[in-house]
C-alpha positions as CSV (number, residue, x, y, z in Angstrom):
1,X,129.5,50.4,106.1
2,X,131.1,49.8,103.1
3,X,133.5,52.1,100.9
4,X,135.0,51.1,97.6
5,X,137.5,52.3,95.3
6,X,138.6,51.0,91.6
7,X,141.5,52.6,89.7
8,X,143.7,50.9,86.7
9,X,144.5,47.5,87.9
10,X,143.6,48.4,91.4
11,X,140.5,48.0,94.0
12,X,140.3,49.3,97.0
13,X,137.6,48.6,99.9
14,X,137.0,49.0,103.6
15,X,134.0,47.4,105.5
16,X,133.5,48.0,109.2
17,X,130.7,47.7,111.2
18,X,130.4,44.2,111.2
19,X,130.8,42.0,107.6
20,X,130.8,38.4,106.3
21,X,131.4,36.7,103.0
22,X,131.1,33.3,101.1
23,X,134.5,31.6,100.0
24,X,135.5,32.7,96.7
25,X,138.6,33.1,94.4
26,X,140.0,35.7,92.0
27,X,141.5,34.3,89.1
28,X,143.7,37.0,88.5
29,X,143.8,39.2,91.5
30,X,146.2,39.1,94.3
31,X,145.1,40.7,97.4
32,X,145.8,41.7,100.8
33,X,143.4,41.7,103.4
34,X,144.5,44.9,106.3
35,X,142.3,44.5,109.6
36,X,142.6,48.6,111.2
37,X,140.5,47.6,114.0
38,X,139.1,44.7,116.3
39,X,139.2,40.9,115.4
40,X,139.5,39.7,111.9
41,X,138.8,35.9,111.1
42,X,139.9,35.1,107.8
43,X,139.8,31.8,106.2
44,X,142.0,30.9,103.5
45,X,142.8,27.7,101.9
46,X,141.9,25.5,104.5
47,X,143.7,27.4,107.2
48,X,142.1,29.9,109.6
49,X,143.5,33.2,110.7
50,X,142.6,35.2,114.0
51,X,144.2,38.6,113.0
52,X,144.3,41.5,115.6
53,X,144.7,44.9,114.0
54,X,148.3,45.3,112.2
55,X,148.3,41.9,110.9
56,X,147.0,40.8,107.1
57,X,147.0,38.2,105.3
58,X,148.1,37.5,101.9
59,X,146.3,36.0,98.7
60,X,147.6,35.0,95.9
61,X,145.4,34.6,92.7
62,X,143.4,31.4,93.2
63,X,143.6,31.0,96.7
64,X,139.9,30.5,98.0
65,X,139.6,32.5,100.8
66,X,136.4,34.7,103.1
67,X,136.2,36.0,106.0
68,X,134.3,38.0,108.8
69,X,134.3,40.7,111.1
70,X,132.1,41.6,114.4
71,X,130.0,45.1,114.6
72,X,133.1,46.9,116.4
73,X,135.8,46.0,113.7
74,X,137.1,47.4,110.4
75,X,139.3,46.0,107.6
76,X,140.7,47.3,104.3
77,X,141.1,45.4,101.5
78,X,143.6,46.2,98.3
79,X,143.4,43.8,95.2
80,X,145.8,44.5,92.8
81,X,146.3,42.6,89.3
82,X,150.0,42.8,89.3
83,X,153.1,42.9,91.5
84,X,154.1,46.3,92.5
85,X,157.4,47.8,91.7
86,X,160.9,46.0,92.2
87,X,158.8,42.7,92.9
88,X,157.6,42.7,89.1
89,X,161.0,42.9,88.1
90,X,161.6,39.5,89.5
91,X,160.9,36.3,88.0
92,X,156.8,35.2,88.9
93,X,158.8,32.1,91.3
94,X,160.8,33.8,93.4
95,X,158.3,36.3,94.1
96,X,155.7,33.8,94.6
97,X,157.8,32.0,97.4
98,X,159.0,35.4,98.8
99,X,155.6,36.6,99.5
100,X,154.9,36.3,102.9
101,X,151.1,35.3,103.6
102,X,151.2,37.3,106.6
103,X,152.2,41.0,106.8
104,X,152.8,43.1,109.5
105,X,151.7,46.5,108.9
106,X,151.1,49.7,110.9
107,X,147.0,50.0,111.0
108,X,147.2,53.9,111.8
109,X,149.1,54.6,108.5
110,X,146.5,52.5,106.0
111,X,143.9,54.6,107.6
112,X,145.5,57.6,106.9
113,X,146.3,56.8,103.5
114,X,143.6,54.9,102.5
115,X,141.2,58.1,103.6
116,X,143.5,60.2,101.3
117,X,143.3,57.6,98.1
118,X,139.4,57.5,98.7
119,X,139.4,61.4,98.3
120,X,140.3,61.2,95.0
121,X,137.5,58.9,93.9
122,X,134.9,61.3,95.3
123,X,136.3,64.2,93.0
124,X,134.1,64.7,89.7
125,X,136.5,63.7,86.7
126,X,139.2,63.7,88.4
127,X,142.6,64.5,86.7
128,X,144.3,62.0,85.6
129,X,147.5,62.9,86.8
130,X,146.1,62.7,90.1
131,X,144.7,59.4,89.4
132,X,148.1,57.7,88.5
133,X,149.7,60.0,92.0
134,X,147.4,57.8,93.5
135,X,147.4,54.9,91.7
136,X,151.7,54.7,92.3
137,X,151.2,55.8,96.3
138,X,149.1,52.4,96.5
139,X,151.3,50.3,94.5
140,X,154.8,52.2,96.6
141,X,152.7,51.3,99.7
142,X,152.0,47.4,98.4
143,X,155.7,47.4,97.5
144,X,156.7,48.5,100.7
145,X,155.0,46.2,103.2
146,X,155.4,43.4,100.9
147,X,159.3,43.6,100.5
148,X,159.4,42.2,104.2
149,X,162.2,40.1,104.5
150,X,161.6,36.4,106.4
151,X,163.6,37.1,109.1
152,X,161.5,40.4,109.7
153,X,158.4,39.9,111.9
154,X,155.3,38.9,110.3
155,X,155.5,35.1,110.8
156,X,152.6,32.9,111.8
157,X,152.3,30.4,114.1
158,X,151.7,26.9,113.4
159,X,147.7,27.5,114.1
160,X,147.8,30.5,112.0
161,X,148.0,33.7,114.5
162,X,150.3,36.0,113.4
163,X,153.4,36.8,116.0
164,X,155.1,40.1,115.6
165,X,155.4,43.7,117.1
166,X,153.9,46.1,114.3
167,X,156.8,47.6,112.9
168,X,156.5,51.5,112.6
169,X,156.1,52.4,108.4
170,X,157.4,54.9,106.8
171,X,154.8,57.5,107.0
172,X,154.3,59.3,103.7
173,X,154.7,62.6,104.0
174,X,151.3,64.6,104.5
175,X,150.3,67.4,101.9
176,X,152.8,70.7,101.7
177,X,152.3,73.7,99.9
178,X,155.5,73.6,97.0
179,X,158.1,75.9,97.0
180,X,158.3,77.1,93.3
181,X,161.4,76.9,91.1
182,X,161.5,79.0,88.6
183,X,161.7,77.2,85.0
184,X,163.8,79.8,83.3
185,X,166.9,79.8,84.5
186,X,169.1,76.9,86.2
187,X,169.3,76.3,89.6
188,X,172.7,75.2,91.3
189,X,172.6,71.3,92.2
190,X,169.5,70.4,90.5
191,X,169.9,67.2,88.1
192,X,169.7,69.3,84.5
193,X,166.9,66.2,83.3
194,X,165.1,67.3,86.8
195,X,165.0,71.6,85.6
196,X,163.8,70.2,81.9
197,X,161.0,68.8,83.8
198,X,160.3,71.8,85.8
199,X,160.7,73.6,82.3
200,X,158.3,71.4,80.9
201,X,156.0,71.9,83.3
202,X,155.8,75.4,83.5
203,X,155.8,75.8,80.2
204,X,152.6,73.6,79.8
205,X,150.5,73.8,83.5
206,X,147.1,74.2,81.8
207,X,147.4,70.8,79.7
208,X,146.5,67.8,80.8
209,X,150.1,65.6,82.4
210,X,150.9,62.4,83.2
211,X,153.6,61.2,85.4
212,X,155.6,58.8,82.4
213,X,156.3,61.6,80.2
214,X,157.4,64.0,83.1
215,X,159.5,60.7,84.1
216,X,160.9,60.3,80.5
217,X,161.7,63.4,80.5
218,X,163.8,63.5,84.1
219,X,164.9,59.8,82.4
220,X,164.1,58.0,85.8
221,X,161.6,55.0,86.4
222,X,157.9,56.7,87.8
223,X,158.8,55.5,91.1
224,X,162.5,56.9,91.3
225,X,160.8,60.3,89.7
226,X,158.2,60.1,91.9
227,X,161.0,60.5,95.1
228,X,163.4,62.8,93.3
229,X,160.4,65.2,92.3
230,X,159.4,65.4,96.1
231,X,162.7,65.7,97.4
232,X,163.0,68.8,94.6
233,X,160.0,70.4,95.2
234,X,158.7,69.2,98.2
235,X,155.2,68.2,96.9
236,X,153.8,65.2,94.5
237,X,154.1,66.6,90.5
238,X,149.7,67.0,91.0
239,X,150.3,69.7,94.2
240,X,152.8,71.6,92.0
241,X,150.7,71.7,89.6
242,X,147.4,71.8,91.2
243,X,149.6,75.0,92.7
244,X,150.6,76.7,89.5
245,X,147.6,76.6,88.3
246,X,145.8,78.3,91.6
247,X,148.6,81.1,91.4
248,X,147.5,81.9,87.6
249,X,144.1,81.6,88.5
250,X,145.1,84.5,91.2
251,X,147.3,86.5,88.8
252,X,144.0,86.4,86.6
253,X,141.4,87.3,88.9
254,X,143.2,90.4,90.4
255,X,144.6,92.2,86.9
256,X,141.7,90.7,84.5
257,X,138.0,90.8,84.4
258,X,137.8,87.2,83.5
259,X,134.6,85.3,84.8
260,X,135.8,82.6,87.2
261,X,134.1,80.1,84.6
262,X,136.7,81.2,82.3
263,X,139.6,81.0,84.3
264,X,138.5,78.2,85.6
265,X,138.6,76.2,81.9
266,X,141.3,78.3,80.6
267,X,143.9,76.4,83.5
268,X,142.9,73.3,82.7
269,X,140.1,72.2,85.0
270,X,137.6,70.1,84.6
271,X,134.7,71.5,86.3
272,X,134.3,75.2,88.2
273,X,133.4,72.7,91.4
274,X,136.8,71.5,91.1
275,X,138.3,74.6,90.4
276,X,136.2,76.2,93.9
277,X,138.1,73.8,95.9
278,X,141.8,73.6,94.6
279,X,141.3,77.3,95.3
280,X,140.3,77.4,98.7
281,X,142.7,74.4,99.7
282,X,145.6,76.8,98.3
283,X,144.4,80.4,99.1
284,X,141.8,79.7,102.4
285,X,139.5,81.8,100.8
286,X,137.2,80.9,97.1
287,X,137.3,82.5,94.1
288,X,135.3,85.5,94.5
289,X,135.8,85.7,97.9
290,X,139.6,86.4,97.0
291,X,138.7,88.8,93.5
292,X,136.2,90.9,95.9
293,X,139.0,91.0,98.8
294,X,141.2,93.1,96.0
């Protein structure tokens, strides 16, 4: 079984079941090569890898490189065109001979994650603030698990296994229902940049966003935006939003006689489908269900 995913700059792809391909290089592609489950054997530049689950291998562009897996294993694969984060800010050298080839990685967490980045590629249109949430949680991730230092474990033996205890990621915090701040007044302790977002959000929930003005606006770097946001709010800027919409869409369907087609359009979604399901995430209950409970 095969699933794939491709987002700006960004492809994602798990294969299980058993899977085999010819050697091959990207030009222009970095990837990383993540087996979750049995025996990978991966084949790159001449030297051959036996990885267990929690050990992957890294390719740089132009690296030839294939490899195979039996009927009871599974591997994810993320290409990505450029360096993630604080390794872009570096110069293309020292990156290039800080990157490990093997990585060390917690096989229970990619799961996780990668089923929650594949979720958005099955929505219809999805928004495209979600898209760059997601987009930025793959590239934090990269970021992460490719900042390991040498001394850290992840080296490979001279015949190419990798040696290491898989170290225990950071798990990213699951979904969580925001607590709301209101927009109109100020709240003690919160960065004044941080309540001009809020403001800015609140004032504008129905229109499409995107995370770089929201982080121009807080004047922070998406990925430093991206933490402080969720450390204010405790949800990504897409769940607050995604939330603020669903509590209009409430306010609506219990004081107006708005169709739900209407309200659906009127908040800023892109089909009713959509719209059915942010509800029911939020509420437990869809649209009508919740209109005819009143």
């Amino acid at each position: 079984m095969e699933l794939n995913m491709t987002l700006n700059g960004l492809e994602l792809w798990k294969a299980s079941g058993g899977f085999a391909n010819e050697p091959h290089v990207h030009d222009d592609w970095y990837q990383i090569t993540l087996p979750i489950k049995g025996q990978c054997l991966l084949v790159q530049e001449q030297q051959t890898y036996s990885l267990q689950a929690g050990f992957g291998v890294v390719a740089q562009p132009r690296m030839e490189h294939f490899f195979q897996i039996g009927s009871d294993a599974a591997v994810i694969v993320i290409k990505f065109r450029n360096l993630p984060g604080g390794l872009a800010d570096r110069s293309s050298t020292a990156v290039s001979s800080e990157l490990q080839v093997a990585q060390a990685f917690d096989p229970a967490e990619i799961s996780r994650l990668f089923r929650g980045w594949h979720v958005t590629g099955l929505e219809d249109e999805p928004d495209p603030l979600l898209i760059q949430e997601t987009e930025l949680a793959v590239e934090q991730y990269l970021e992460r698990i490719l900042s390991v230092p040498e001394h850290s474990p992840g080296s490979v033996r001279g015949d190419g296994s990798a040696l290491a205890e898989i170290p225990k990621g950071l798990l990213l915090s699951g979904p969580h229902r925001p607590h709301f701040l209101g927009a109109t007044r100020s709240h003690a302790g919160i960065d004044p940049h941080m309540q001009r977002v809020l403001e800015y959000i609140h004032s504008d929930f129905t229109n499409t966003m995107d995370i770089d003005s929201m982080a121009a606006v807080a004047h922070q770097s998406r990925y430093h935006f991206m933490r402080s946001f969720k450390m204010l709010t405790g949800s990504t800027p897409y769940q607050y939003l995604l939330n603020l919409r669903v509590e209009e869409a409430a306010r609506r369907l219990r004081y107006t006689t708005e169709s739900v087609t209407a309200i659906s359009f009127a908040l800023g979604f892109s089909h009713v489908s959509q719209f059915y399901r942010a509800f029911q995430r939020v509420k437990g209950v869809t649209p009508m269900q919740f209109r005819n409970q009143l």
